[in-house]
N, C-alpha and C positions, 0 to 999 in steps of 0.2 A: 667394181671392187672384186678382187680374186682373192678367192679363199681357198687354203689348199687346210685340208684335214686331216693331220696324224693322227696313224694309232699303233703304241710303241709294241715294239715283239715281247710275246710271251717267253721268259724261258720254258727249260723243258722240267714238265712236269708230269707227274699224273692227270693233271687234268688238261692239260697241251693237247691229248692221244697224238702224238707227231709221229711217236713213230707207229702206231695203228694207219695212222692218215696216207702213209706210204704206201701200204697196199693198195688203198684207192686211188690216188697219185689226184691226191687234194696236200694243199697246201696248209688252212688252217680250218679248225672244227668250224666257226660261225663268223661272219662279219663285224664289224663291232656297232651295235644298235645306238647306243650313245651319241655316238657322232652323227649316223643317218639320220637321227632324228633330230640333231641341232642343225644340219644341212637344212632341213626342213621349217624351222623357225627361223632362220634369217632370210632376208630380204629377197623376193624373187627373180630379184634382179643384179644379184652377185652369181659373179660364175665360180661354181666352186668346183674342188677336184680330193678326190678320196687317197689317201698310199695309206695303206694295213702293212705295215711292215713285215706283218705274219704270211706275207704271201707276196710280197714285190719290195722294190730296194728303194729308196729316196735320192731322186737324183737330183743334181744340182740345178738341172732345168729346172723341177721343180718348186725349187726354193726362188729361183726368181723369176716365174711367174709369179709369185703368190706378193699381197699385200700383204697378209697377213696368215702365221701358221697358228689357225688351233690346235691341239691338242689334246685328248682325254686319257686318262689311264686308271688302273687299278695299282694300289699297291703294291703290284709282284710284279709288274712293268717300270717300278723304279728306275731299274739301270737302263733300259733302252731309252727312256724319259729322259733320262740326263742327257744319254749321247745326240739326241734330238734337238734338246736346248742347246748342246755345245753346236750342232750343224747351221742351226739357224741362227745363232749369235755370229759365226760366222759369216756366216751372206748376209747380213746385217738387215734379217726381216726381222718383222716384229710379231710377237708369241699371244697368244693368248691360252691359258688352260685354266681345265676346270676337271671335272669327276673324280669320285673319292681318293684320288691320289693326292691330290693338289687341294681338296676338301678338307683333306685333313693335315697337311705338311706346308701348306702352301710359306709361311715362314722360310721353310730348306730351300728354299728356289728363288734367287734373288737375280735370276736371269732373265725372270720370265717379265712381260712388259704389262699383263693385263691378267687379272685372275676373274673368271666368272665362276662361281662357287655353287653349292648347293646346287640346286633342280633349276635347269637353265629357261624352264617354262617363264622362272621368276626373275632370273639376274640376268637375262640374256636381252631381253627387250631393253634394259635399263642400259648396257654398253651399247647397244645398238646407237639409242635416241643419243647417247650421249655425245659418239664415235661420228654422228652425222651434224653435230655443232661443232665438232673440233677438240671437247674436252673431255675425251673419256679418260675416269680413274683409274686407279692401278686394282683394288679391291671392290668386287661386287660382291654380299653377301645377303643372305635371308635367313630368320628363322620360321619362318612361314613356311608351307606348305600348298603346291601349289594345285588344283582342281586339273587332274589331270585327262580330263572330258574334253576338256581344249585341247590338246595334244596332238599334234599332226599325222598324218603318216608317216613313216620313214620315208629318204628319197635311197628306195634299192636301188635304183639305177645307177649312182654313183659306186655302187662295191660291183664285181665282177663274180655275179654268181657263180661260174663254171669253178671256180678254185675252193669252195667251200663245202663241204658233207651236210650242214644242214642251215636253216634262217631261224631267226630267233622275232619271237612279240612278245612283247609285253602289255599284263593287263590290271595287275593292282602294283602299287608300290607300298610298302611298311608292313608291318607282323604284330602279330596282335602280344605275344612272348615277350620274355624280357630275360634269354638268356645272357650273363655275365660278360661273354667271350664274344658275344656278336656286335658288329657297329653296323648292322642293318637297322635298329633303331633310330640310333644316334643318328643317321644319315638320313631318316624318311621318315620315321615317328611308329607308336603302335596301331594308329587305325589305319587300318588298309583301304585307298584311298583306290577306287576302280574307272578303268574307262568303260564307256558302255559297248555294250553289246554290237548295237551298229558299227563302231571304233573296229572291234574284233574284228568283227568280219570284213569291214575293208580293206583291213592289213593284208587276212588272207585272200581276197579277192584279188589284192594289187600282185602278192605274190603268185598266185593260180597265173593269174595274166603272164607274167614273163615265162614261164612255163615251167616253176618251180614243183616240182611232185614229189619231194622228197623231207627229209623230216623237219618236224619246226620243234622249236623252243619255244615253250612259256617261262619268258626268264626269270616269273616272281619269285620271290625271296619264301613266300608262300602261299601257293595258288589257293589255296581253299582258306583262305583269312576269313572270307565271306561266303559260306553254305549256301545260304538262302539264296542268293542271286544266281551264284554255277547252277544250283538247282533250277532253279525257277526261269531262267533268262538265257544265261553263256552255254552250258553246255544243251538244251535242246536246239538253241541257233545251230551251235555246231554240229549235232548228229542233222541238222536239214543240211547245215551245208555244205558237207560232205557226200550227202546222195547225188550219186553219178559220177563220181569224182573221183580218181584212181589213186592209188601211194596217198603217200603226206602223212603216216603217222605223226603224231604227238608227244611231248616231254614235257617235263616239269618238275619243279620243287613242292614238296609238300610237308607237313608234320606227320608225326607218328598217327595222332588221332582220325586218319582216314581209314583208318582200320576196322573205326567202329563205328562207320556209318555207311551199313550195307549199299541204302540207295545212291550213296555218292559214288562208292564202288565202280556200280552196274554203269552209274550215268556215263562215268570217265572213260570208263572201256567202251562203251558203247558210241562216243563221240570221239575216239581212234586214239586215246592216249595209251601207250604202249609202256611209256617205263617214268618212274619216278624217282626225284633224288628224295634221302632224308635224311635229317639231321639226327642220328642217334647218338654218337658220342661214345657213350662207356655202356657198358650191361654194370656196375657200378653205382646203388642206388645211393649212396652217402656222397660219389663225387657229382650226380646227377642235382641234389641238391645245394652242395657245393656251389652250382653255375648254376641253379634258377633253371633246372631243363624242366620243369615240373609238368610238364605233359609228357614227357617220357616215365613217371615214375609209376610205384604199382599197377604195374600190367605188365603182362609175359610179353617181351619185347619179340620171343623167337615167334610166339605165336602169333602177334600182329603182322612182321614182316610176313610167314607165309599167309594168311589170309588177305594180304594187299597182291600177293604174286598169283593164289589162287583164283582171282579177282583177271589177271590178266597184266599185270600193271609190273613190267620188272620192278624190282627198289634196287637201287644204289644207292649206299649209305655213307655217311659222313661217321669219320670217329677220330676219338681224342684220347691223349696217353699225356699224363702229366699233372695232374690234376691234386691239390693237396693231400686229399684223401686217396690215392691214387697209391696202394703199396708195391710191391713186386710179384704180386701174386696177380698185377691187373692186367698183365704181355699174355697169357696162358689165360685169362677169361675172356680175354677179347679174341684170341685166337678162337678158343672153344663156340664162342657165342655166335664169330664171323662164318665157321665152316656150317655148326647146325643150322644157323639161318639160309640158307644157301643165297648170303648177298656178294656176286663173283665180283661185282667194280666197291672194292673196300675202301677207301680212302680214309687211310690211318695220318693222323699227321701227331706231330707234338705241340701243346698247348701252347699258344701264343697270345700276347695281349695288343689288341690293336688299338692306335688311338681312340681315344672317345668312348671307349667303352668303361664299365662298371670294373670291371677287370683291371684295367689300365691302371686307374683313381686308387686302388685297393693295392696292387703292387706296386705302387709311387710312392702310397702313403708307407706303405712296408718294407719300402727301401729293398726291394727285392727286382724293378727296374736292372735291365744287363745292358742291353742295346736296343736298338730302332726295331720294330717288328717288321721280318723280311717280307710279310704279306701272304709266304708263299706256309702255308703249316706242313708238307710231306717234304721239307728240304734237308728235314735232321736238327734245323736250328730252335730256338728259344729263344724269346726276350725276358725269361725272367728267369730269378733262381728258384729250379723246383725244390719242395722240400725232400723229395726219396735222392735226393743229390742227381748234379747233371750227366756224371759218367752212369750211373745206374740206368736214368733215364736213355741215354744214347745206347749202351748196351740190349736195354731189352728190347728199344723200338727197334734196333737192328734186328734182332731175333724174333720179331716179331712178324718184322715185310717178309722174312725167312720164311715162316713157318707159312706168310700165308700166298706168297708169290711163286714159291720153290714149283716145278712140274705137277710134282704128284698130289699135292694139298689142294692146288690151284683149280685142277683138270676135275678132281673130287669137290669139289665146290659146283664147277659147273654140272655137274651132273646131279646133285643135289638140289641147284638151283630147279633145271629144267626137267625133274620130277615133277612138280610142284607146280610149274606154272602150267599157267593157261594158256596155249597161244592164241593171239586174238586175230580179229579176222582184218585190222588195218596192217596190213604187212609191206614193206618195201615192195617197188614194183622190181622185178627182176630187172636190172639192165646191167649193159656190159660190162662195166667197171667193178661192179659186187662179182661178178663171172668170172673175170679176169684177177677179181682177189683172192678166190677161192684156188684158184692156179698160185696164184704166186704164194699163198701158203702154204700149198702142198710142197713147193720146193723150199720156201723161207722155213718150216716148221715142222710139216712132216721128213724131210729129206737131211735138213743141216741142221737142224734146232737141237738144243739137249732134251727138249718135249718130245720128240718122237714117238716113242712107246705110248704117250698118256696122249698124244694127240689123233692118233689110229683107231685108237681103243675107243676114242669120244668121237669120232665122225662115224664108227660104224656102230656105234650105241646110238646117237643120233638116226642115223639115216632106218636103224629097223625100230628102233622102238620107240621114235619119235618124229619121225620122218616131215611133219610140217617145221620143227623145230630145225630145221638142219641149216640155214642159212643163219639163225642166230648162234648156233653151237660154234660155227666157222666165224661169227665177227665176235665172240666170248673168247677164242683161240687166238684171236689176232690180238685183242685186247690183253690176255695175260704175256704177249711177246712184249707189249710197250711197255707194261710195270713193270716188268722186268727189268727191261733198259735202263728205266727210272731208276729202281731199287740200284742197280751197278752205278749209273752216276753220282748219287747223293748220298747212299747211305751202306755201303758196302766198303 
C-alpha cells in the first residue's frame, strides 16, 4: 500500500515567520507532527511518502504513486485543503482526512472519500481493520479519548529536516480552562492526558540521532496542565538529558499562572526552555470574564509577564480585540499594557468564534453568526457581528498593529523586553546560517529597511550593554521585519 501524506500550505501570517524564515533560507517554521505521527500508526509495511507543501510542490508523480492521499490540516489551511482535494480528485486517488480541520467542517467536503476524525490513536486502527476487508466507511468518529502512552514516535525521517528552523513534541493533549473562544477543549477535553517521561525522551533521543541541535517544540495547548509530574518526573529527565548535549533550546505553550510558582520557574529554565507562548487576550478584566479567561483575572498581568522573562523564559503572548465588553478605549490599553510588558512577538488578532466552541453556541443563538471562521484571527476578519460595530473594530485594530509594529514602538519594546530578561545558558549553537542572517540583516534592515535608525541604535545597545543578548536582539529585529510584512498585507 502507498501512502503519500499532505500537509496543505499555511498562508502568510504572523505566525508563518516566512518572511523571518528567509534570512535563514529555511522554508517552513516546523514539520507537521500530526501526520508523522499517523505515518507511525499505520501499518509497517506500507511505504509512505511526506509533501509539506510549506516547503516542496506536489507533483503529479506523486499522486500516482500513492493509493491513497491523507491529509491533515488546521483551519487556516482551508484553502490549500481545497486545492489538494481538487488535485487528487483529479488523478482520481482516493482521500482520506482528518485533524481539526476536517474535525470540525467535515460536512463542507463532499470530495473527500474517507474521513478519520478526532485522535487518530482511536479512529485510525478502525479504517485500517476495515480497509484490509474491503469495507471501509466514509466516517470514523470517537468521543473518547485516547491513552496517549500508547503513541508512537513520530517517523522524522519522512520530513527533511534541513528545510525547517525547528522540530516540535508533543507531551499532554487537553487544558484544564475552559476559555469561550478556544476549541482546544472541544477537540481533546479538560483533563490533560500525558505521555510518560520515557515517551519524552525517546522523541528527543530519536531527534539528537539525526543530528538535530536546534530548537524544539512542546506543542501543548498547555505544558504545565500537570505541575506535579513536570516537577517530579519530565522536567528533571530533561535537565539529565540534556548534560553533555549542545544547542536544542526549548518552547512551549503555557498559562499565565506559571508566574506564581517560583519552583516551576527555576525547573523550566534549568531544563533549557527559553521562551513561552501565553494566552493573555485583553489587560480588560470585564471582557476576561466575558470569555471564562478566569486565570488571567486579579493579578498584575504586567507583572507576571516580567517575572516569567526574569525567570529566563521569553513570553510571547496571544491577544484579542473584539470582545463584548471590549469599548474603544481597549486599542490604546492593549497598546499601553503590550509595550510596558515588553512582550515584542504580540499576536493581536480579532475575536473570532470557531466551531464547537461556547462562543460559537452563544453567537448562533444570537443570531450574530456573519460567515465561516477563517481560522486564521490576525487576518483583519470576524465571524461575528461585534457589538462596538465592525468598522470601529477594523479601524482600531489597524491602529493598533500601527502603534505596535511601526520601527520605533517596536525597536522600544525590544529593548524593554531584553532589560528584563534573563539570558539563559541553553542558547543556539552558533552555526552559519544565524551568521549569514545577521549579514543579510545588516543589508535587508540596517541598510534598506525604514528601521534603520532604530535598528543601529538596538545592535549597539545590545552588543555593550548586553552583549550575551545580541544574537537574540538580531532574530527580535528580523522578527519585527515579518509583522511587518504581515501588517502591509492584511490589514493596511
Amino acid at each position: 500500500m502507498n501512502i503519500l501524506l499532505v500537509y496543505p500550505e499555511f498562508p502568510d501570517t504572523f505566525w508563518s515567520f516566512k518572511h523571518a524564515l528567509k534570512f535563514i533560507r529555511k522554508k517552513s517554521g516546523s514539520p507537521p507532527l500530526g501526520l508523522l505521527t499517523v505515518a507511525a500508526l499505520l501499518p509497517h509495511g506500507w511505504r509512505k511518502r511526506l509533501v509539506d507543501l510549506n516547503v516542496a510542490a506536489l507533483a503529479d508523480e506523486d499522486l500516482a504513486w500513492a493509493d491513497y492521499v491523507f491529509i491533515g490540516a488546521m483551519g487556516v489551511q482551508r484553502e490549500s485543503a481545497r486545492a489538494v482535494l481538487a488535485r487528487c480528485q483529479q488523478a482520481g486517488v482516493k482521500i482520506v482526512a482528518g485533524g481539526p480541520l476536517f474535525t470540525e467542517e467535515h460536512e463542507h467536503f463532499p470530495e473527500v472519500d474517507h474521513f478519520v476524525l478526532n485522535e487518530a490513536e482511536l479512529t485510525l486502527p478502525a479504517f485500517v481493520a476495515d480497509l484490509a476487508t474491503g469495507h471501509p466507511q466514509r466516517v470514523y468518529t470517537s468521543s473518547d479519548y485516547p491513552d496517549i502512552r500508547q503513541t508512537p514516535v513520530p517517523i522524522w525521517q519522512l520530513a527533511d529536516v534541513r528545510r525547517y528552523d525547528t522540530m516540535n513534541v508533543q507531551f499532554s493533549r487537553g487544558c484544564p480552562f475552559n476559555c469561550d473562544f478556544c476549541n482546544v477543549t472541544a477537540l481533546f477535553g479538560h483533563r490533560p492526558r500525558l505521555k510518560s517521561t520515557a515517551q519524552i525522551i525517546a522523541e528527543l533521543d530519536s531527534l539528537y540521532a539525526l543530528g538535530w541541535r536546534k530548537s524544539i517544540f512542546f506543542v501543548d495547548d498547555n505544558f504545565i496542565g500537570n505541575r506535579r509530574v513536570l516537577k517530579t518526573e519530565v522536567l528533571p529527565a530533561l535537565i539529565q538529558w540534556r548534560r553533555g548535549k549542545s544547542g536544542v533550546p526549548f518552547n512551549t505553550e503555557v498559562s499565565i499562572n506559571l508566574a506564581d510558582d517560583p519552583e516551576l520557574l527555576r525547573l523550566m529554565a534549568e531544563a533549557g526552555f527559553t521562551c513561552v507562548f501565553v494566552g493573555i487576550e485583553t489587560p480588560n478584566e470585564a471582557s476576561l470574564s466575558e470569555c471564562s479567561k478566569l486565570q488571567n483575572k486579579n493579578r498584575d498581568l504586567v507583572a507576571s509577564v516580567k517575572r516569567i522573562q526574569q525567570a529566563g523564559l521569553q513570553v510571547q503572548g496571544g491577544f484579542i480585540v473584539g470582545f463584548d465588553n471590549d469599548t474603544a478605549s481597549v486599542f490604546q490599553q492593549q497598546v499601553s499594557f503590550i509595550q510596558m510588558s515588553g512582550i515584542v512577538t504580540a499576536m493581536v488578532g480579532l475575536l473570532q468564534a470557531p466551531y464547537g466552541t461556547r462562543l460559537y453556541e452563544r453567537m448562533q443563538a444570537e443570531g450574530r453568526l456573519t460567515e465561516a471562521p477563517s481560522g486564521d484571527n490576525v487576518d483583519g476578519t470576524t465571524n461575528i457581528a461585534p457589538v462596538m460595530g465592525l468598522e470601529a473594530l477594523r479601524s482600531g485594530y489597524r491602529w493598533l498593529l500601527d502603534q505596535l509594529y511601526s520601527p520605533v514602538p517596536y525597536y522600544a519594546r525590544v529593548r524593554t523586553f531584553l532589560r528584563d530578561y534573563r539570558v539563559p545558558r541553553a542558547q543556539p549553537r552558533f552555526e552559519a546560517e544565524y551568521i549569514l542572517a545577521f549579514f543579510r540583516s545588516v543589508y535587508q534592515l540596517g541598510m534598506k529597511g525604514i528601521e534603520r535608525r532604530q535598528y543601529w541604535n538596538l545592535m549597539g545597545w545590545a552588543l555593550f550593554r548586553k552583549p550575551r543578548a545580541f544574537p537574540l536582539a538580531v532574530t527580535l529585529a528580523i522578527y519585527g521585519h515579518h509583522f511587518r510584512k504581515v501588517c502591509e498585507l492584511h490589514v493596511t
